[in-house]
C-alpha positions as CSV (number, residue, x, y, z in Angstrom):
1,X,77.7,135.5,129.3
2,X,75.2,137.0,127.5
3,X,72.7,138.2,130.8
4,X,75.5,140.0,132.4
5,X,76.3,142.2,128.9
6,X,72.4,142.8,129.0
7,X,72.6,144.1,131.9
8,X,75.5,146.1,131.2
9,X,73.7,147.5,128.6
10,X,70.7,148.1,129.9
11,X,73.0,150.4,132.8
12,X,74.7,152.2,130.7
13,X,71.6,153.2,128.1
14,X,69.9,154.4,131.9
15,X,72.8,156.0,132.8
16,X,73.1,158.1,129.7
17,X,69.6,159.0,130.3
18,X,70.4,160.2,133.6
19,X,73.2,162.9,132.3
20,X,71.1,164.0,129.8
21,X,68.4,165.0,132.2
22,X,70.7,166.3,134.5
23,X,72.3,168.5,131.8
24,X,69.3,169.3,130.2
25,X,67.5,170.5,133.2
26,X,70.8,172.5,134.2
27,X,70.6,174.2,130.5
28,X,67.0,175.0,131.3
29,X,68.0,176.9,134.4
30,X,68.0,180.5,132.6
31,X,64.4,180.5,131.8
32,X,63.4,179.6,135.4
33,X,65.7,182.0,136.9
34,X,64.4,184.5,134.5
35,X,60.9,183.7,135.5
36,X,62.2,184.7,139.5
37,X,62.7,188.5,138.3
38,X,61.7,190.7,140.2
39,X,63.7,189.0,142.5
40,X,67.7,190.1,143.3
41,X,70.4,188.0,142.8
42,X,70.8,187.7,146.4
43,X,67.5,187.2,147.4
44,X,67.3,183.9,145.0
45,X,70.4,182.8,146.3
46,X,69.1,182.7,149.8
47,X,66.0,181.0,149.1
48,X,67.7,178.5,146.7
49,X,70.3,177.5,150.1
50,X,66.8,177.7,152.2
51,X,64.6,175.7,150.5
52,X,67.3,172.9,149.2
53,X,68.4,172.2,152.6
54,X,64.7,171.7,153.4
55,X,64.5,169.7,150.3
56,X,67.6,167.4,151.7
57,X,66.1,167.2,155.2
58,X,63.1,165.7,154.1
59,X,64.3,163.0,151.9
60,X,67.2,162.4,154.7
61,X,63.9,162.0,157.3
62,X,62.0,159.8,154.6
63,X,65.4,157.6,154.4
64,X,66.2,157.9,158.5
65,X,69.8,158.4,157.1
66,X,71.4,160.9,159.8
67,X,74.0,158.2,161.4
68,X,76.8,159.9,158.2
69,X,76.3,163.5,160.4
70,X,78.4,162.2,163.3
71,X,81.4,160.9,160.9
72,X,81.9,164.4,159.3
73,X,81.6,166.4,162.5
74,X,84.4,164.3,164.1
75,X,86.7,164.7,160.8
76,X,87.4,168.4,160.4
77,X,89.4,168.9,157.7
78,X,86.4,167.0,155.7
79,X,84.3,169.7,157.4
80,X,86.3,172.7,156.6
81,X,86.4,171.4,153.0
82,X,83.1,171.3,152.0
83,X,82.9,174.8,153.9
84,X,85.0,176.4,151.3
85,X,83.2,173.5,148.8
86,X,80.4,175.7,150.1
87,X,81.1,179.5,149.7
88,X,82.5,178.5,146.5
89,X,78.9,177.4,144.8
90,X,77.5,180.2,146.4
91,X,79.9,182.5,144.6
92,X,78.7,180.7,141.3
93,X,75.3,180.3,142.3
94,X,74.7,184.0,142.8
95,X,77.1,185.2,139.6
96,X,75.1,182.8,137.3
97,X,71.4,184.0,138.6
98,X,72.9,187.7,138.5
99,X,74.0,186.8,134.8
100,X,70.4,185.9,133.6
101,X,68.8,188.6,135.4
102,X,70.5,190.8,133.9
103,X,70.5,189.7,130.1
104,X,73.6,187.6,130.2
105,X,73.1,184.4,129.7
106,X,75.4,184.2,126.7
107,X,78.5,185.1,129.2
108,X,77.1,182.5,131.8
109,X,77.3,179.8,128.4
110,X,80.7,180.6,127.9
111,X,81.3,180.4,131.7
112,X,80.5,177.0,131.6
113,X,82.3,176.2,128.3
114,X,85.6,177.9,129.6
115,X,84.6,175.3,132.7
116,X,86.6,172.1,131.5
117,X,89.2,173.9,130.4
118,X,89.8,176.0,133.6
119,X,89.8,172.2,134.9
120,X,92.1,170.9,133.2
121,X,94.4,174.0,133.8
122,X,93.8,173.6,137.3
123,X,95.0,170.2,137.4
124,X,98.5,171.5,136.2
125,X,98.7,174.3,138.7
126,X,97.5,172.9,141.3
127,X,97.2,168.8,141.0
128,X,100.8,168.8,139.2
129,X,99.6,166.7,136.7
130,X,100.9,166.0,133.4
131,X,99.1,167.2,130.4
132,X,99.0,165.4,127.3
133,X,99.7,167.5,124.1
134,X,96.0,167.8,123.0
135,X,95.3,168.8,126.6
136,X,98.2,171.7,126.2
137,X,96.8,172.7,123.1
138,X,93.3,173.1,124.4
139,X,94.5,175.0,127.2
140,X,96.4,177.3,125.1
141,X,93.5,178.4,122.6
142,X,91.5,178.5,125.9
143,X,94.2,181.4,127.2
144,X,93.8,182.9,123.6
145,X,90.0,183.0,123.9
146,X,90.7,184.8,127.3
147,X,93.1,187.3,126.2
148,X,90.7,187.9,122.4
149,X,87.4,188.6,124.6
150,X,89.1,191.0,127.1
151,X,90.6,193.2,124.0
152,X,87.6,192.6,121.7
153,X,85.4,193.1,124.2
154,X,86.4,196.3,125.7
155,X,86.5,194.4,129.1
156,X,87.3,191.9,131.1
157,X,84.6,188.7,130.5
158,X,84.5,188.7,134.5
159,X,80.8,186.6,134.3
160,X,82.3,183.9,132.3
161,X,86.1,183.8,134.0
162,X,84.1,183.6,137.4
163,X,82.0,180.8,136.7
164,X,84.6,178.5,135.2
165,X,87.2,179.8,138.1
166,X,84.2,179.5,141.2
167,X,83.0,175.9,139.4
168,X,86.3,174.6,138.8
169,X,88.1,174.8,142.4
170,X,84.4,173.8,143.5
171,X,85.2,170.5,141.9
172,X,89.1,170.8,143.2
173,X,87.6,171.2,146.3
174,X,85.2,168.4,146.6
175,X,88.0,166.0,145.1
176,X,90.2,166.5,147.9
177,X,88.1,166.4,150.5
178,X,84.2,165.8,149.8
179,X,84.6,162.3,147.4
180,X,83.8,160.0,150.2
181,X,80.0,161.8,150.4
182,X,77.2,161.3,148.1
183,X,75.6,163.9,146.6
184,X,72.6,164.3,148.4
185,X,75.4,164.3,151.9
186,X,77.6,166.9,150.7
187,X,74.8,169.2,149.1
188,X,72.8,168.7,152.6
189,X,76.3,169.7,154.4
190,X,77.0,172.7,152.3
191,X,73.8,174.3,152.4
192,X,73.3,173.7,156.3
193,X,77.1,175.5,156.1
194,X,75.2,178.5,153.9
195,X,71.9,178.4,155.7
196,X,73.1,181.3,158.5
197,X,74.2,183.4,155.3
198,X,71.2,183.0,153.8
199,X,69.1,184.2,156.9
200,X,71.2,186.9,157.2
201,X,70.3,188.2,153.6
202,X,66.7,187.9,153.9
203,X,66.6,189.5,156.9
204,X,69.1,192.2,155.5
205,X,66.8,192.8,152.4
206,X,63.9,192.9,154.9
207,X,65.1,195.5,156.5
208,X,66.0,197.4,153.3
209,X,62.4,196.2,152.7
210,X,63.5,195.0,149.1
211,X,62.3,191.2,149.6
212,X,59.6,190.0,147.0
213,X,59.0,186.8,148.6
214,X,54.9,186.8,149.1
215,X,54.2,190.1,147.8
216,X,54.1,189.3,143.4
217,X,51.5,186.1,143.6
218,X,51.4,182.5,144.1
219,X,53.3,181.6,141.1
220,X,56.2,183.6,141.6
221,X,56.3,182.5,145.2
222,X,55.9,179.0,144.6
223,X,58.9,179.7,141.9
224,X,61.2,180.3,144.8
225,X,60.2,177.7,147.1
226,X,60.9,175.2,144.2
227,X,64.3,176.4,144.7
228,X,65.1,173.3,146.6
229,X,63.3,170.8,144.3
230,X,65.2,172.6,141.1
231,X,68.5,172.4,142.5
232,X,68.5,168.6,144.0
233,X,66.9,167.2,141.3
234,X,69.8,167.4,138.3
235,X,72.4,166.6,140.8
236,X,70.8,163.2,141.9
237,X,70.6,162.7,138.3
238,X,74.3,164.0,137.6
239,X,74.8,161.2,140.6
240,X,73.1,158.3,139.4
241,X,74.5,158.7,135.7
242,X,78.3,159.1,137.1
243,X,78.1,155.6,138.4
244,X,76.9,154.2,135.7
245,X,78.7,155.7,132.6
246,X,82.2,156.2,131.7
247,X,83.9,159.9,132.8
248,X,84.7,160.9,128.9
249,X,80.9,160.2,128.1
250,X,79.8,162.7,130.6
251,X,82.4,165.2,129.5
252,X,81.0,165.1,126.3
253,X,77.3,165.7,127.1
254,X,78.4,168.3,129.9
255,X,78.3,170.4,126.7
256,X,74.7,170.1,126.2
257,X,74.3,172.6,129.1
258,X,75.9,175.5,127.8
259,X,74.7,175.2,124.7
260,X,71.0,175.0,126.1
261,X,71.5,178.4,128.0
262,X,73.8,180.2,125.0
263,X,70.5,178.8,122.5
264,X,67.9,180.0,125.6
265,X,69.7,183.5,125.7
266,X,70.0,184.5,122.2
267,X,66.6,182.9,120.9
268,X,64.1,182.6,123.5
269,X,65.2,186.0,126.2
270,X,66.3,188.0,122.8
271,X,70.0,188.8,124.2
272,X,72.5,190.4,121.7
273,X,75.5,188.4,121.5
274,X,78.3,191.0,119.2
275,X,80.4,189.9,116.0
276,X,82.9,190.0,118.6
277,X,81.9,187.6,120.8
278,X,80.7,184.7,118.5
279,X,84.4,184.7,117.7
280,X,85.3,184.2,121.1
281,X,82.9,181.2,121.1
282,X,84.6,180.0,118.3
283,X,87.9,179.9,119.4
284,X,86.7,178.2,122.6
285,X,84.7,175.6,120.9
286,X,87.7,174.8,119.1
287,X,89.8,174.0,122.9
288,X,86.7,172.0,123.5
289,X,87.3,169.9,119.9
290,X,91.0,169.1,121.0
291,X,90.1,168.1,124.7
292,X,87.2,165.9,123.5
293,X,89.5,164.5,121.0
294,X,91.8,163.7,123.7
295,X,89.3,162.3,125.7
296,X,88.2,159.6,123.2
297,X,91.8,159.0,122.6
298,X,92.9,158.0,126.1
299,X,89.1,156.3,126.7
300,X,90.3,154.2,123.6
301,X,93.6,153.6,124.8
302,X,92.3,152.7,128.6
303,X,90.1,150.5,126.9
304,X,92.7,148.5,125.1
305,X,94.8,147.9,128.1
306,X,92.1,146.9,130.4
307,X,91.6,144.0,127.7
308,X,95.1,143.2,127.2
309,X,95.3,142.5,130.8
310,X,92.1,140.5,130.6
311,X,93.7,138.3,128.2
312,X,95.2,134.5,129.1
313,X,98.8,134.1,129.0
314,X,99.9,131.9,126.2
315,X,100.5,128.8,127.1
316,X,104.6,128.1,126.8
């Protein structure tokens, strides 16, 4: 018995290694889009559809896998899923590159720590599912937070509500309708979706004559052709790790992303983050403290019933 529980190990050490690097890299993302200025928000996002579908297309060409393309054409509600799956990541794709751009990284962080809780919300509203009470009470605080920045703040945090909003139906989205696609599938589906869009802004900002691509140097340009590379790697990782470790363990170190980019913002691009505003933070980090909580609790609990039912019957 001992080999298999190796083994097991052995998986479950990789896949923790995997969600780190996934989450690591996407908590790194603020200093590469920073590095893409003087490019517009716009002009990112449609090199970043471009360049990852040709990313996709080449390893689906390596692999000769193309045979999935016929099964989602003939199933359109899958299709018109991972369309709205689609214009949905754009929406957060081009908020979150406008964010850093414009020296807001720190709303993009809470963005993504509002994110689970927004999710959990959503599954309410939407799902009909039942909360537990630690889930209620982390929901709550989160709708304090939300109410405390928009008076505290002057206005309303639309950057961060965005974000979580845009990321969590994208999740809703791909849960209904985009689970029985991999990653690199759906991602090569959504962008080939966005591609038309994305020509449309390029040559929209040509006309305008506002496109940087070519004209600031090889590095910068080679920056936005990496587009594809940057955004397919961490979600092959995300991938690999999700079917390998347990769903509480990556809830736990999907926390490592925001704090990379709220840490990135404030100490590394200099951004200015108010009295105000670290109390917001606060009270969200405290939602996130009860849904972790709650988390390991009901991991705990599956666990214990999983090996209750493993166990022999007494013998009568």
């Amino acid at each position: 018995m001992s080999a298999p529980l190796a083994g097991d190990d052995a998986e479950l050490r990789r896949g923790t290694a995997y969600a780190f690097l996934a989450y690591g890299i996407w908590g790194l993302f603020p200093l590469y889009f920073h590095a893409l200025k003087p490019s517009g928000a716009f002009e990112i996002l449609a090199h970043r559809i471009l360049w990852t579908l040709a990313f996709c297309a080449v390893v689906l060409l390596v692999r000769r896998d193309f045979g999935w393309l016929r099964t989602v054409a003939a199933r359109p509600r899958l299709l018109g899923g991972l369309t709205i799956a689609a214009l949905l990541i754009a929406a957060n794709w081009v908020i979150y590159v406008l964010a850093v751009i414009t020296g807001r990284t720190y709303a993009a962080a809470l963005g993504y720590f509002l994110n689970p809780i927004v999710t959990v919300a959503l599954g309410v509203l939407v799902l009909r599912e039942r909360l537990r009470p630690l889930q209620w009470a982390a929901v709550t605080v989160g709708a304090v937070a939300a109410v405390y920045l928009t008076v505290a703040g002057g206005e309303f945090p639309w950057i961060a509500v965005s974000l979580a909003f845009s990321f969590a139906f994208y999740g809703l989205v791909k849960k209904k309708v985009g689970a029985t696609l991999d990653a690199m599938h759906s991602l090569t589906v959504e962008t080939m979706v966005l591609a038309p869009v994305a020509v449309g802004v390029l040559v929209w900002l040509s006309a305008q004559g506002s496109t940087t691509f070519g004209s600031h140097g090889g590095w910068h340009t080679g920056l936005l052709v990496a587009a594809g590379v940057v955004t397919a790697i961490p979600l092959l990782f995300f991938a690999a790790a999700a079917r390998r470790i347990p769903l509480v363990t990556i809830g736990l170190i999907q926390f490592l992303t925001p704090m990379l980019q709220l840490l990135i913002g404030v100490l590394v691009l200099g951004e200015h983050v108010s009295g105000a505003l670290w109390v917001g933070f606060a009270i969200v980090w405290v939602a996130l403290v009860l849904l972790s909580i709650d988390s390991l609790r009901q991991a705990r609990s599956n666990r214990r019933t999983r090996l209750a039912a493993l166990e022999p019957d007494p013998c009568p």
